[in-house]
N, C-alpha and C positions, 0 to 999 in steps of 0.2 A: 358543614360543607359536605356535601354529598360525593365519594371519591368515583371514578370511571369502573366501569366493570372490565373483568380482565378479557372479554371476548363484547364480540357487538354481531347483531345481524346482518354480516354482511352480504352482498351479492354478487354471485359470481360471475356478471357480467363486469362487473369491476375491477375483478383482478388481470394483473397486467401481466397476460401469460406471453407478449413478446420479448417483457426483461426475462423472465425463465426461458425462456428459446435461446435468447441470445446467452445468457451466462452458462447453459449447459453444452450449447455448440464450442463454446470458450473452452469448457470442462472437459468433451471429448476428445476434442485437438490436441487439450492438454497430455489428458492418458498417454493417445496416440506417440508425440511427442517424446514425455517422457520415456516411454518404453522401448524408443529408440535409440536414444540418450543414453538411458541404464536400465537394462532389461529388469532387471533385480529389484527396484524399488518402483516398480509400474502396478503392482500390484497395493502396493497401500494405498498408490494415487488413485486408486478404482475407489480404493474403502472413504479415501478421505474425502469424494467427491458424491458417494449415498451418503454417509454420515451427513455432511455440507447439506445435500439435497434436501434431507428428512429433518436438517433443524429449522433450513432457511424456509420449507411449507410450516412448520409447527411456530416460528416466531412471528411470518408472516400475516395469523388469525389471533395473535394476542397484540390487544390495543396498546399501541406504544405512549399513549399518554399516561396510560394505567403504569407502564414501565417505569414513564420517567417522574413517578411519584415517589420515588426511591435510587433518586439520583446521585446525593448522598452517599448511598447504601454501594451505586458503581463506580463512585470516586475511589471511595477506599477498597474495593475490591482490585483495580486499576492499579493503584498505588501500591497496593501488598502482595500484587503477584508479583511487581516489578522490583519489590522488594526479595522476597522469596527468590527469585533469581542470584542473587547480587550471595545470598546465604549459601543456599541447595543447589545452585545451578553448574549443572557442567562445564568443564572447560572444553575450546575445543581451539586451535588456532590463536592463544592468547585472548581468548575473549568468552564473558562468560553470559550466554546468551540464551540457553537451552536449559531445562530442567529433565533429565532421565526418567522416562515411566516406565521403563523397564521396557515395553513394548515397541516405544517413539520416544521422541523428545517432543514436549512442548517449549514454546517460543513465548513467554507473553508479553513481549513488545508488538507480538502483532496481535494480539486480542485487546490488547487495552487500547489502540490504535481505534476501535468501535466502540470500547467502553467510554474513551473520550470527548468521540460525538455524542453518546446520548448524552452525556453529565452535560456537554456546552450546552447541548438543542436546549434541557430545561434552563438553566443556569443565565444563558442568554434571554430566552424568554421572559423570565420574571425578573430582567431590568433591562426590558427592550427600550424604557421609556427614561434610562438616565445609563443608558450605555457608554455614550459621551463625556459621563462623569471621572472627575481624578481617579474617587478612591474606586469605584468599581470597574476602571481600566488597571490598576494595581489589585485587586482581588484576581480579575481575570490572568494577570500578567501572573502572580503568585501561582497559583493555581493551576495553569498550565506547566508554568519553572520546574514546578518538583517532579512531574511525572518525564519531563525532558532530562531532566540532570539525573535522573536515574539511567534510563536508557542510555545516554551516555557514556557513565562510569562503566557499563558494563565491558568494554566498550562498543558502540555501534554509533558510528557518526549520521552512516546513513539513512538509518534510521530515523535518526532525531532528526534530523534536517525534513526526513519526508513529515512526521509527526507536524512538525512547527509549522511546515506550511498547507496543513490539512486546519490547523489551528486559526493560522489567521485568517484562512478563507472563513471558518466558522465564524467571526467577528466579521469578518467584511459583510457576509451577508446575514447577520444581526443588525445591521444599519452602522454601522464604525462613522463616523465623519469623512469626509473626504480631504476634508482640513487636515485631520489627527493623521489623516495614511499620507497627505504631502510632506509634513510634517517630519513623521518617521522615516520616509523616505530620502526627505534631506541628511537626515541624522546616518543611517544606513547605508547607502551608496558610499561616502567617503572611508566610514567605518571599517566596511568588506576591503576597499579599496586598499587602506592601511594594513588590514588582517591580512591580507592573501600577499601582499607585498614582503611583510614580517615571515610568514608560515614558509615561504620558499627560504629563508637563509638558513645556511647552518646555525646551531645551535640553538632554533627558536623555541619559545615555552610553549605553545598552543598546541601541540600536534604530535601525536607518538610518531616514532621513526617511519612506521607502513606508511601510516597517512599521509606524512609531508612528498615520499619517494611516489607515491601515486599521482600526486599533483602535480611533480616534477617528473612525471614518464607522460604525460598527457601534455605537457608544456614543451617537452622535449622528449619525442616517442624513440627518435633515432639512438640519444648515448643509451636510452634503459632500452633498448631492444630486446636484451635477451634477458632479462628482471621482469620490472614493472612492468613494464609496457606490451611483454611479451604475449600476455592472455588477449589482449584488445587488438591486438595487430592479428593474431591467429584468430580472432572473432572475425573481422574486417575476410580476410581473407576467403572465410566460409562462407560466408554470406555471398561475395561477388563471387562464389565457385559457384551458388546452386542456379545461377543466370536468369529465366524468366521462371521456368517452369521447377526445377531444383534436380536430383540426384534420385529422387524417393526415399521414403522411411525404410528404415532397414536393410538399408544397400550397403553392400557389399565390396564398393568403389575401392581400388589401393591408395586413389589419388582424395578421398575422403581427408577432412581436417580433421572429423571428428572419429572417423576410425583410425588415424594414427597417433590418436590420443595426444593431440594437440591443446585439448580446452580441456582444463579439469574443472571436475562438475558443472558438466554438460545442462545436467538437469535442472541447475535451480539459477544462479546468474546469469548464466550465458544459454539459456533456453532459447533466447532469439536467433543465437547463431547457429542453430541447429534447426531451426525453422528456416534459415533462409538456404542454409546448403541444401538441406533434404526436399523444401515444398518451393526452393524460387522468389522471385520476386512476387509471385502472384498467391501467394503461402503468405508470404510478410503480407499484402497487401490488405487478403481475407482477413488476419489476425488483428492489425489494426485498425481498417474496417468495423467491426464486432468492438472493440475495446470502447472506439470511438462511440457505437452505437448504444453501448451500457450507459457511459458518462452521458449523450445526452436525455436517455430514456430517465437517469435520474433526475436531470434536470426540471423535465418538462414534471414529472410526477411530482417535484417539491412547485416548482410553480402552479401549481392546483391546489398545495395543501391548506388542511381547515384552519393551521395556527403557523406562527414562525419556528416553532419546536420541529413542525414535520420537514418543512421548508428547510432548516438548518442541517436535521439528521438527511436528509438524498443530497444535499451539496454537499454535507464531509463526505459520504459514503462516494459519490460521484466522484469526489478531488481526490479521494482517496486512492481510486481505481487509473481515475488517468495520471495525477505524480508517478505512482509507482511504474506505471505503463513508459511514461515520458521518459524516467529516468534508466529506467533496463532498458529501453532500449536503446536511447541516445549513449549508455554504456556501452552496449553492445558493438553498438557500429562508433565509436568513439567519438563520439560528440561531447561526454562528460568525462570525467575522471574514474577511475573502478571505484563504483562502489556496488553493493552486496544487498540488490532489493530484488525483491520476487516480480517476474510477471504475471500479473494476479488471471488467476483462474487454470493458468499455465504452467508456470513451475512445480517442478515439487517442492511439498511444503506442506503439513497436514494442518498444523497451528493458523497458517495463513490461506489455505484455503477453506479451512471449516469458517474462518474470520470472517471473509468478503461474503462468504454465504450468509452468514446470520447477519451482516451489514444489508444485504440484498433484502433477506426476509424481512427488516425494520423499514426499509422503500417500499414493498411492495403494500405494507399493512398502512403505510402512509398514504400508498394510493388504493386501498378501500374505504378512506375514508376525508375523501375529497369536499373540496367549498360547499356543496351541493349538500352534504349531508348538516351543513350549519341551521 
């Protein structure tokens, strides 16, 4: 068998320079953003957005079929950085989540986060045609388990929760039955229903003490007012202060939320709420907008692609970008309960921005190499 060569001719009418428009507009907002946020770490956001740039062109002209002939080879790479945390990793906040490079911290829940899509894209692929099977719904189910149960321990719920459902979307569009998702469905719903019911009482087993008081300041924001609940209420806050238009970046305001140091770190969970003081409703607007616009640019490029491997890598990478999007900001303005995920291309974050970059360059080389070149 003849294997793929690791580059192809391709042509440059092909490449889809409006997802690079739009993820570098994402990019500069972000800078911007950040830097007003916390002046002090705006400047790695610069490095970590070249770096991001220069891998996501360089991964972009290497054939991802050719990648995922060593898919294997990114499972355990996946699995042993995430391991290698749980070892070497810093603590920071009761949770051990970062590895010290002395320069930065890497994060690698969120690399393995795109190491997951390629391993499913092949994985999926070469049993598109008994997907619906017991055992290889249990290989899948295996498979995915160990890289979740690690993320986990570390601890990060939020995490694992966005993971799991970048996972199942990669099965849903591997063809899953519709039968198996009603199925699970039925099984699920009651399930949550009983978990979330158990997780609010005292002394339950499911849930560190954070986690449960979070659920319970979102459930009831007024008794944790001045606890739990008190980041997400002083988010709410700034957002409906920056009105249509906002405040501007790097104002000076006394009546600012974010200059009384209301929201701590600014820059990386609560990114949004410093988007809506300082740039407005029409600031949230653009940003979602643009988000919006990535996720369906991925879409439309996996619905052209020449196999289901390409097709599967732009829907995780896609779902990837609007969960995490969905969930920061439904945090933000309190729709969800706090949890601790980046707004991709947005936050600071160098582990997760270089990530969605090289998630981005694996779409784009997908869409060099469309139906057409079959």
């Amino acid at each position: 068998m003849r294997l793929p060569r690791l580059t192809k001719p391709y042509k440059l009418r092909d490449y889809k320079f409006s997802l690079v428009l739009l993820v570098f507009a994402l990019s500069v907002i972000g800078i911007m953003v950040v830097g007003s946020a916390k002046a002090s770490v705006q400047n790695k956001q610069i490095f970590g957005v070249c770096v991001g740039f220069a891998l996501m062109i360089i991964v972009s002209l290497i054939d991802y079929i050719w990648i995922l002939n060593f898919y294997w080879i990114i499972y355990a790479v996946a699995i042993l950085s995430l391991l290698s945390v749980l070892v070497f990793g810093h603590t920071a906040n009761g949770a051990k989540r970062w590895i010290d490079l002395g320069f930065t911290t890497f994060q690698p829940s969120e690399l393995a986060k795109i190491l997951l899509i390629l391993f499913f894209a092949r994985f999926l692929m070469d049993h598109k045609d008994d997907i619906n099977d017991a055992v290889t719904l249990i290989k899948y189910a295996v498979l995915a388990g160990i890289p979740l149960a690690l993320i986990l321990v570390e601890p990060n719920l939020s995490t694992t929760i966005c993971t799991a459902l970048v996972i199942c979307l990669l099965i849903y569009v591997g063809g899953l039955s519709y039968k198996f998702i009603g199925t699970v469905l039925l099984i699920l719903v009651p399930v949550a229903i009983i978990f979330l019911s158990i997780a609010v009482q005292p002394n339950q087993p499911f849930l560190k003490d954070y986690q449960q008081k979070r659920i319970l300041a979102f459930l009831e924001p007024e008794k944790y007012a001045s606890d739990e609940a008190y980041q997400q209420n002083n988010s709410e806050m700034a957002i409906g202060s920056g009105q249509l238009t906002g405040k501007g970046l790097n104002n000076n305001t006394t009546t600012s939320v974010k200059n009384g140091n209301y929201i701590s770190e600014p820059q990386t969970d609560f990114i949004f709420a410093i988007i809506g003081e300082e740039l407005g409703f029409v600031g949230c607007c653009i940003i979602i907008a643009l988000l919006l616009l990535v996720v369906i640019q991925c879409i439309l490029i996996g619905m052209r692609s020449r196999d289901l491997a390409g097709k599967i890598i732009c829907s995780g990478v896609g779902g990837l970008i609007g969960f995490q999007s969905f969930i920061n900001i439904s945090v933000a303005t309190n729709m969800l309960p706090n949890t601790g995920v980046p707004l991709p291309f947005i936050s600071y974050g160098l582990t997760s921005l270089v990530s969605l970059y090289i998630g981005i360059g694996f779409v784009l080389n997908v869409g060099l190499q469309q139906k057409k070149y079959q």
